[in-house]
C-alpha positions, 0 to 999 in steps of 0.5 A: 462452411458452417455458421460456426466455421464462418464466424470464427473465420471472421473473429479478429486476433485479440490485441495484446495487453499492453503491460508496461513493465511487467516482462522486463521486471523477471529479465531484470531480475535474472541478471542480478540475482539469476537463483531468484524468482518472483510470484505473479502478485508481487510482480504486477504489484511491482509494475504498477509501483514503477508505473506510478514513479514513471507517471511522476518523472515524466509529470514533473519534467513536463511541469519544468519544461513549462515553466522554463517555457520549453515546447520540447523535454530533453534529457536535461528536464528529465534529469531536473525532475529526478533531483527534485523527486530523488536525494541521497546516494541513489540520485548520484547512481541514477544520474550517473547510469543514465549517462552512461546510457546516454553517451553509449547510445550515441556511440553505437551504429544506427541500428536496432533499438534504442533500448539494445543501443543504450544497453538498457532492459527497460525499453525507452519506448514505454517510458516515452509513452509516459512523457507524451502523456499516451497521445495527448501532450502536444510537447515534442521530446528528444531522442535522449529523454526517454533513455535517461528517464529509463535508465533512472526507472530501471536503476530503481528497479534494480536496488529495490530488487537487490533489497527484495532479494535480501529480505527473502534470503533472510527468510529463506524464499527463493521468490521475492514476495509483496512482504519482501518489497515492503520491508526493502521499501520501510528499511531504506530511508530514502525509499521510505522517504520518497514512498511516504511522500507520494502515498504508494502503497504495496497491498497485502506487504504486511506491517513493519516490525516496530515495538514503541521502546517506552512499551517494553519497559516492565514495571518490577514485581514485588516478590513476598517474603515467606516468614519462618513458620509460614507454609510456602503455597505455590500459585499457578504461573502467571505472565507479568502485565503487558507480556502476552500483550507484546508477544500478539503484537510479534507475531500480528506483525509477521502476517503479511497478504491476509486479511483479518476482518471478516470477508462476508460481513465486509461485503455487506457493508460495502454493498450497503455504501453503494447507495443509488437508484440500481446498485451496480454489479461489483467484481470479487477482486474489488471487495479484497481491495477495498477490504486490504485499504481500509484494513491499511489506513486502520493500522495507519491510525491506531500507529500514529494514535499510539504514538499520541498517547506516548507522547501524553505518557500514556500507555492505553490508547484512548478515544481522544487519541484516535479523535486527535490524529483524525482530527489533523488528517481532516484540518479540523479541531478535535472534537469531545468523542461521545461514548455510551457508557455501559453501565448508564447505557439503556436496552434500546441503545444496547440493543442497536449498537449490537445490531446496526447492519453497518457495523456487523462484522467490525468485531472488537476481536477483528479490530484488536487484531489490526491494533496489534499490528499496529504496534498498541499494547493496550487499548480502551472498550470505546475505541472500538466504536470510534474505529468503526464510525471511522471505517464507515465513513471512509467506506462511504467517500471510497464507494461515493467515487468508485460510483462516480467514476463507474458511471462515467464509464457507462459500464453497469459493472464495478470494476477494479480498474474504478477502486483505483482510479477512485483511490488515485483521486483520494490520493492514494496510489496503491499497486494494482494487482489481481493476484491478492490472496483472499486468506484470513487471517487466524485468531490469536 
């Protein structure tokens, strides 16, 4: 045998990666709407959404069993953790289809798995994974508690893919998109609820088409009166204020799993925040990810600021507006927003705020674009200063943790496995997915 034969004959079979949920999400699917499919972004998407709700469930249950001072979590900890996280119609539905697991395990033979015995497609063994907390939690769990929190989990999963699947036959798609998730999640109150209060977050789902009702209303126009003897003198055509205003916002708010800043000169920006004494390495997948957050929370922003200037009857978004929601958000006082004024502005000061490396590619057409899909009609020029202190700042805490968390890895490569651990801790749970589309988005 040869040195090359003799090492392939000594390599171990790689072990399979564990993925949760991600082959029973098509199994799923294919029972209820058996003429529809889903891309591979929104399904690993989809995954890690239900991996988080999961992780929730299970964190609550072993919370209740605590306190009640239970060494085990049953079936009735379970059922208390999903009442105090779910409400509405889709509780009752829950409950009811994890009895009816329950009660059609304990009436099969006692064989074959738990998962074929109670008649579920998500098996019970991964949820109980969760429950153990993957080996560490010493609390014992009964047979009956992984069946229910699966049945609770799968029936989430079956009304968000009945949602998904109508959103897409709107559209006409025969595949569930990231977009046809984000709108089933926003359009349904109780899952908007339950979303909000958690902070997940699908990537790349776009924004939900909203127009504020005070932005549509026109001012009338005043028509001139020709006079007998006057010459009738035609004017070129032209839109009444504010219409090409509402009609970037209609469609800004259909782009969905694009990016709209820059992707070059964001890199630099982020490579600029990994400030240490030997920059690490950093994967492609995690400069997208980051780009898709920061681009989410500015439109998180400029929606809420708009709605501040709503409520001052005000149309125009101004600095003191995007200082004021930031200003909740960080339990702070609002500050008096410093801006250079243009015309007191000097050379010099001209001159660096055009070239600061920190702020190249925060162009003001860029942030434009994600305040259209925000929902703001009109916007003031200083604006765009305070957006991109805001960026830079939410860069530099993103980064700061990414590197922490690296390091703690003892691994020289930044890895997307980092961003979201770090966004965890930031307390964002935003999907996991290696399938993002890297497209920018086109000028309007």
């Amino acid at each position: 045998m040869t040195k090359q034969s003799e090492k392939i004959a000594h390599k171990q079979p790689k072990k399979k990666q564990f993925r949760y949920f991600d082959s029973y999400i098509s199994k799923l699917l294919k029972i209820g709407q058996p003429e529809k499919g889903i891309t591979a972004n929104a399904r690993q998407q989809f995954n890690s959404v239900l991996v988080y709700i999961t992780e929730i469930l299970a964190d609550k249950a072993i919370s209740v069993a605590l306190r009640s001072n239970k060494k085990t979590v049953s079936a009735e900890e379970i059922g208390t953790a999903a009442r105090l996280v779910f409400d509405g119609e889709f509780l009752t539905n829950a409950l009811d289809s994890a009895d009816k697991a329950v009660e059609m395990y304990q009436k099969s033979a006692k064989q074959g798995s738990k998962q074929a015995r109670a008649g579920l497609v998500f098996p019970p063994s991964v949820t109980e994974k969760f429950i153990r907390k993957f080996g560490v939690s010493k609390m014992m769990v009964t047979q009956t508690a992984p069946i229910v929190l699966s049945a609770i989990v799968e029936q989430l999963a079956t009304r968000l893919l009945e949602d998904a699947g109508s959103k897409a036959q709107e559209s006409k798609k025969v595949r569930l998109t990231v977009r046809n998730f984000e709108l089933a999640v926003r359009e349904d109150e109780e899952m908007n609820n339950f979303f909000h209060r958690y902070n997940i977050h699908f990537i790349g789902g776009g924004s939900v088409p909203f127009i504020h009702p005070t932005l549509k209303k026109k001012k009338p126009r005043r028509r001139k009166v020709v006079l007998e003897g006057e010459e009738n003198t035609t004017k070129a055509h032209r839109f009444k204020p504010g219409t090409v205003a509402l009609r970037n916002i209609k469609k800004m708010q259909k782009v969905s799993n694009q990016l709209v800043l820059a992707k070059a000169p964001f890199e630099k920006v982020v490579r600029q925040c990994f400030r240490c004494d030997e920059p690490p390495k950093v994967a492609k997948q995690v400069f997208l990810l980051i780009q898709y957050c920061v681009e989410a929370r500015i439109v998180d922003l400029l929606k809420q600021s708009t709605l501040a200037a709503i409520h001052g009857n005000r149309v125009k978004v101004l600095p003191e507006d995007i200082d004021f929601i930031m200003a909740i958000k960080e339990g702070r006082t609002p500050l008096m927003v410093d801006v250079i004024d243009k015309e007191d502005a000097t050379e010099e000061e001209s001159e660096k705020s055009e070239f600061d490396p920190l702020l190249e590619g925060l162009t003001k057409p860029s942030l434009q674009r994600l305040a259209r899909q925000a929902g703001v009609k009109t916007m003031a020029n200083e604006c765009v200063g305070v957006i991109r202190k805001f960026v830079v700042a939410d860069l530099n805490k993103i980064c700061r943790d990414v590197l922490i968390l690296n390091q703690q890895r003892k691994t020289k490569t930044v890895m997307l496995e980092d961003v979201m651990n770090a966004l965890v801790e930031q307390g964002d749970r935003v999907a996991k997915s290696d399938q993002l589309g890297s497209k920018t988005c086109a000028a309007h």
